[in-house]
Structures are given as C-alpha cells and as structure tokens.
C-alpha positions in Angstrom: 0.0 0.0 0.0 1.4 3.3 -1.1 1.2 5.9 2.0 1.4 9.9 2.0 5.0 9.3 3.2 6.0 7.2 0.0 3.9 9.6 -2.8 4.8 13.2 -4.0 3.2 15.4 -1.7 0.3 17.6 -3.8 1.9 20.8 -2.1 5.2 22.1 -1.5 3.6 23.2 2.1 3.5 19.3 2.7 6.7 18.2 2.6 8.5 20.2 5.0 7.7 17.3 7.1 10.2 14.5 5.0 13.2 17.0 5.7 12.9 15.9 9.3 15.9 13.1 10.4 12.9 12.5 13.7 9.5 13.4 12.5 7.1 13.9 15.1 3.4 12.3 14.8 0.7 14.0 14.9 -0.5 13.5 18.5 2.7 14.1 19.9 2.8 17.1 18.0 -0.6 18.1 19.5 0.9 17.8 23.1 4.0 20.0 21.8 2.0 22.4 20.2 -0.2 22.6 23.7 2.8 22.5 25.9 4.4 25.6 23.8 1.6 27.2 24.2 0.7 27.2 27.6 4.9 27.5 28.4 5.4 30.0 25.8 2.7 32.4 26.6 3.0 32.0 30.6 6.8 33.4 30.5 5.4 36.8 29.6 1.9 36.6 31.0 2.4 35.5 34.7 5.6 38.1 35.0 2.6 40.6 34.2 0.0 39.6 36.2 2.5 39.0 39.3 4.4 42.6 38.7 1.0 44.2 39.2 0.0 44.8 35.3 -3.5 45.7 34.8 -5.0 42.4 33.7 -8.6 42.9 33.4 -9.0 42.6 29.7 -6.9 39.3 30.1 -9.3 38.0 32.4 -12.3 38.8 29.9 -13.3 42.7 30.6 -12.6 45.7 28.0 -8.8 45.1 26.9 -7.1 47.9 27.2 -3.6 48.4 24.8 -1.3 47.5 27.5 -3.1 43.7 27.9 -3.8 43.6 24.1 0.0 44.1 23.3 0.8 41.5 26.3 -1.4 39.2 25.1 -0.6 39.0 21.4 3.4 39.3 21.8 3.0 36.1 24.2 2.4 34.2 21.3 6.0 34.9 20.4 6.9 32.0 22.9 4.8 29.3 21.3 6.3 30.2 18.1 9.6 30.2 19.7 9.2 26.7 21.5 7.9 25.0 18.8 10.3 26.0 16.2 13.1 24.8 18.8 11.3 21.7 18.6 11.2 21.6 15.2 15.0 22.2 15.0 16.6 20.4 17.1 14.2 17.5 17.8 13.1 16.4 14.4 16.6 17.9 12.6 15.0 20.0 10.1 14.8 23.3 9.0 12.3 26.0 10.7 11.4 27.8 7.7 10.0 24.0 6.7 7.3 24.7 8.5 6.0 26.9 5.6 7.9 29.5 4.7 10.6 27.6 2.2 11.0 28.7 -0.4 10.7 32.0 0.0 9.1 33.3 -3.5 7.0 36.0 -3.9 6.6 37.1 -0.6 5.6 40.7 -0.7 2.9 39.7 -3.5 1.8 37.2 -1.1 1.8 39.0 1.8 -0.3 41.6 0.2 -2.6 39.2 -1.5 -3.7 38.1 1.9 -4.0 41.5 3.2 -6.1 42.6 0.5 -8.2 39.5 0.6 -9.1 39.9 4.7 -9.9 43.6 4.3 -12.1 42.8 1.2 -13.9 39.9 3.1 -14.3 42.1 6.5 -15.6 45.3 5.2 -18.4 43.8 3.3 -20.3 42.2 6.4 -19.4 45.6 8.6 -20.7 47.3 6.1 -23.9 45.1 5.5 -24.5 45.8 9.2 -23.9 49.2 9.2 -26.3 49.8 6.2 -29.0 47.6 7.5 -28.9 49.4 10.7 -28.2 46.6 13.1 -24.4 48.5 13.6 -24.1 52.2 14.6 -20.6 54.4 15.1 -20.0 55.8 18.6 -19.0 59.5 18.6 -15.9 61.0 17.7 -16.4 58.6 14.6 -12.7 58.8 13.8 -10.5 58.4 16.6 -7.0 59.9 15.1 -5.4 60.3 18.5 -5.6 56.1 18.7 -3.8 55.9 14.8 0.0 54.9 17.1 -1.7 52.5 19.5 -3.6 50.8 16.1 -0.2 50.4 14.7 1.4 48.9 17.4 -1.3 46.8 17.8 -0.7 45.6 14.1 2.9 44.3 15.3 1.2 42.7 18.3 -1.1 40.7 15.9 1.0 39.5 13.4 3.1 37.9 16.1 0.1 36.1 17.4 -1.5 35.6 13.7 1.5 34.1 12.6 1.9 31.8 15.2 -1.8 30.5 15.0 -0.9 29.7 11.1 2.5 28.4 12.2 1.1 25.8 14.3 -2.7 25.2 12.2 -1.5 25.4 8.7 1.9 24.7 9.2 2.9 22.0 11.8 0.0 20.1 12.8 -1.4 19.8 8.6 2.1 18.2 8.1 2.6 15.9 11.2 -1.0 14.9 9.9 -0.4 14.4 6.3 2.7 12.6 7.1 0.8 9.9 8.8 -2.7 10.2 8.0 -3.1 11.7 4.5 -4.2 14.7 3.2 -7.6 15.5 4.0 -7.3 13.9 7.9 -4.3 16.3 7.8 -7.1 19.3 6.5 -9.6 18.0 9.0 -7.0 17.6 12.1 -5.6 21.1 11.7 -9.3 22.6 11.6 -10.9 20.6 14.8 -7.9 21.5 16.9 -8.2 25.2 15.5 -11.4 25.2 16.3 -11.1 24.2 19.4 -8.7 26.2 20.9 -11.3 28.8 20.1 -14.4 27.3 21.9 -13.7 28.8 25.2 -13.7 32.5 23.8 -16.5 34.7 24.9 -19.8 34.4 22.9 -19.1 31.3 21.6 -22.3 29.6 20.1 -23.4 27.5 16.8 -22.4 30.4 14.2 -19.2 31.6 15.4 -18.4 27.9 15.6 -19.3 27.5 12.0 -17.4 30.1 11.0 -14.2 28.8 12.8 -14.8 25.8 10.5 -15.3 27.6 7.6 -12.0 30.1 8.0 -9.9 26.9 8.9 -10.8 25.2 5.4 -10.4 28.6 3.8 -7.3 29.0 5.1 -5.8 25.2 4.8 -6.7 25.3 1.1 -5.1 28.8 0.3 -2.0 27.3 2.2 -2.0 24.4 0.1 -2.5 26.4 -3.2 0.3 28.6 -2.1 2.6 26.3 -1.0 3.5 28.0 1.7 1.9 30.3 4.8 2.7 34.1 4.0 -0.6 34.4 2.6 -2.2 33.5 5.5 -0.3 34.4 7.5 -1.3 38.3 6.2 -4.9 37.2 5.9 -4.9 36.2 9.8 -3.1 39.1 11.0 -4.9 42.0 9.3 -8.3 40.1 9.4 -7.7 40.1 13.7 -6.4 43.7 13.3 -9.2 45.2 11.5 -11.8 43.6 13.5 -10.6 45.0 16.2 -8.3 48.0 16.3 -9.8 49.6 13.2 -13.3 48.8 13.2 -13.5 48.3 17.0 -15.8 45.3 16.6 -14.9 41.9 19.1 -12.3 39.6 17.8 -13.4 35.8 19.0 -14.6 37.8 21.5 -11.9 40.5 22.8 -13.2 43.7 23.6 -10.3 46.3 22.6 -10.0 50.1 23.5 -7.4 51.4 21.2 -9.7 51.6 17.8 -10.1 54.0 15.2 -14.0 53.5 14.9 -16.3 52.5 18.0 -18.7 49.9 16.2 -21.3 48.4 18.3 -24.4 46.4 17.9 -27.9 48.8 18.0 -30.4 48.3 20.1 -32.5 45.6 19.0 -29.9 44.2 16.5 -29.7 40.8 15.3 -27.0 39.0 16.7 -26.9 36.3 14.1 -25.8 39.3 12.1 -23.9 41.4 14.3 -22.1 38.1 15.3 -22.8 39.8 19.1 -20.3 38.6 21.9 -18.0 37.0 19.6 -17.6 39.8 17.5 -18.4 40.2 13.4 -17.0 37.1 12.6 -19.9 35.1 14.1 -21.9 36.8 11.8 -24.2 34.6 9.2 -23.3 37.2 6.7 -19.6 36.1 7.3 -20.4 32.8 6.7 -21.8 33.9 3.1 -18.1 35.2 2.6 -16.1 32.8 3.6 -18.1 30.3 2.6 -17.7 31.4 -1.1 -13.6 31.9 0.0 -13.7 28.1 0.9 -15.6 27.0 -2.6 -12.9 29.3 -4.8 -9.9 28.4 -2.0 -10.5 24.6 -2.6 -11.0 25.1 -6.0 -7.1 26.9 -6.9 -5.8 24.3 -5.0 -7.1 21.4 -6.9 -6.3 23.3 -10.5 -2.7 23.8 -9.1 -2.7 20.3 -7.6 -3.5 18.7 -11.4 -1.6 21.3 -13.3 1.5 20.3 -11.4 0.7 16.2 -12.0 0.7 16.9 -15.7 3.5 15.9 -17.1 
C-alpha cells in the first residue's frame, strides 16, 4: 500500500515534514504544540500579572492596549518553542514549517491582506447599512492611529503563530501519517477548538471557525506555503478590532479607530454579538464562497502540477 509518506506530496507546504531526520506524529505534535503554548505564553503573561499589570481585559473585561500588546506578543513564545522543537528534535529546518521557499513574498503577503480587508468590510458594512451596527462619537478616533499600529505588530506575532502551528505544523505531522484531507480536517478541529472557550461562543461563530480553517488550509495548500495566511490572519484580527473596534473571537479592545457596536434591537446572528463580526451569518456567506474558490485553486494547481 502506497502511504502519503512514500507519494509526491500535492503541495510544496507538505513536505517540509520528510526534511525531518525524527519526525514527530501527529499526537505528539498536539501535546508539543499545547505544551508551547501554555509554556510559551506563561513566561510573559504570569511576569505581568504577578508585577502588578492591569490584567482585566486578560481576564475577559474591556482590553485595554497594555493587555492587548501583552497578550498578542506572548504568542511569540509558542512560536519560539515550537520551532526549537522543530530544529533540534526532528533535525530540520524552521522555515520547513511553511515559509521555504521564500518566493514572492511581498505579492503574497499583500494578496492576503487585500483579501481579509475585502472579506471584513463587506459584512461591517452590510451591518452598518441595514442598521443593526451604529458608530459611537468622535467617529474617527486619530489620537488612537499609534496605538492601532502597534497593535498591528502585536497581531501579526500572534497571527503568525496560530498559522504556524494550524497550517503549518499540525497539517504536516498529519499528512505525514494520516493523508491529506485527515491532515485538512485535524488542523481545523484543533483550531477550532482552541477557540471554543472564547466569549460568545455559540453555533455560528463555531461554523465560522470551521469555515476560516478550510479557507485557510486550502489557500496554504495552493500557495505552497503560509505568507498568505499568514497576512490574511493578522490583518483580518487587526481590522476587526483595532480599526473597526468590533470583538475579535470575542476580545473587547480600547485602542480603535471607529467604536462599532451592535444597535439596540440588533440581530446577533448578524452582528455576530459577543463574539464579534465574525460570528456573523453574513460572514459565513463570505467565507463560505472563499472556501468553494480556496478549494478550487488548490485542486487546479494540484493537477496542473501532476501533468506531465
């Protein structure tokens, strides 16, 4: 029987994993991934907390940019964990886990940008037109504009990270040994459910953390590689909340440029309520239609490259 470990992998995203001399399976890599996760992020979050840091948007209120920026670099540990794993226990190199080779980047980069603007403003404005959004006064908040780019650094550490371990690490440990679409399905129950816990959780944000991890797992695989979302994670988090002030997964932030908020008598299965605009049914429309056009560049580029 021919395994995923004895065919040509259908993306180059994929076989980062046969460069490693100790490959890790994909349970083990779970536990690593947790492990780094709770280790990496504790190193900068329980220093804060224990020196007297003001951690009430860490422990669910309003985040103010102080916890947002503590929160979001943490993830900088993770990374830094895992890819020590990566390096010195399986023997291979880091930029395996997605980023090799290195082709393109800016047009990726800005590719996946563009596309998680484009996908966020349309159900923002959707709410905003139908009413069920309004903008708190000042509308424009330019004294915020520093504290929104800052925050913008902050998220693309812990953006990055997310797609490091999703898209990256655990879709290869699982392809290795499992095949491709367990590998697809493995990387989006685990995404998902690192989620679950946020605030205002419930069946559509849920859906919608299904959808974005199959959007996102097929762009990767049609890439080849994670810069593209990689961008589409980070700005899509930023937008959300530092420049249209909505939730993200359910994080309240302070330092916006606009104050969105649900009007009264607003439909949270369009607002996305709690959990912010991307528990929103019109967001499942859009990345819904992402997945279908996602799935379908990959396959193209998967039989495009089989031709001889």
């Amino acid at each position: 029987m021919r395994t995923a470990a004895t065919t040509e992998p259908p993306s180059e995203l994929l076989s980062g994993i046969f460069l490693a001399r100790r490959p890790t399976g994909p349970i083990v890599a779970l536990l690593v991934v947790l492990a780094a996760l709770v280790a990496g992020q504790a190193v900068v979050l329980f220093p804060f907390v224990i020196l007297g840091g003001d951690a009430g948007g860490l422990l669910g209120g309003r985040m103010g940019l102080d916890d947002q920026l503590v929160m979001t670099f943490s993830f900088a540990g993770a990374a830094l964990l895992l890819l020590l794993w990566v390096r010195f226990k399986e023997r291979r190199p880091v930029g395996s886990v997605g980023f090799r080779p290195a082709t393109r980047v800016p047009a990726r980069l800005l590719l996946g940008a563009g596309v998680a603007l484009a996908a966020l403003v349309l159900p923002v404005l959707v709410n905003l037109a139908s009413g069920q959004f309004t903008l708190d006064e000042p509308v424009f908040r330019a004294a915020h504009l520093g504290g929104v780019l800052l925050a913008l650094v902050g998220f693309t550490v812990q953006g990055s990270t997310e797609e490091i371990i999703s898209r990256g690490y655990l879709m290869q440990t699982a392809y290795r040994k499992w095949g491709l679409t367990a590998a697809v399905v493995f990387q989006l129950v685990v995404f998902t459910a690192l989620h679950g816990a946020n605030v205002g959780v419930g069946p559509v944000p849920l859906l919608n953390l299904v959808l974005i991890s199959l959007l996102l797992a097929f762009w990767a695989l049609a890439e080849g590689g994670l810069w593209g979302v990689c961008a589409f994670h980070v700005v899509w988090n930023w937008a959300q909340g530092n420049v249209f002030g909505v939730e993200v997964s359910g994080m309240n932030l302070e330092t916006t440029l606009f104050d969105t908020e649900g009007a009264a008598g607003s439909s949270t299965l369009l607002t996305g309520g709690a959990f912010g605009v991307e528990g929103s049914l019109v967001t499942s429309a859009v990345l819904a239609i992402g997945v279908v056009i996602a799935a379908q560049v990959f396959r193209r580029r998967r039989r495009d490259s089989a031709t001889p």
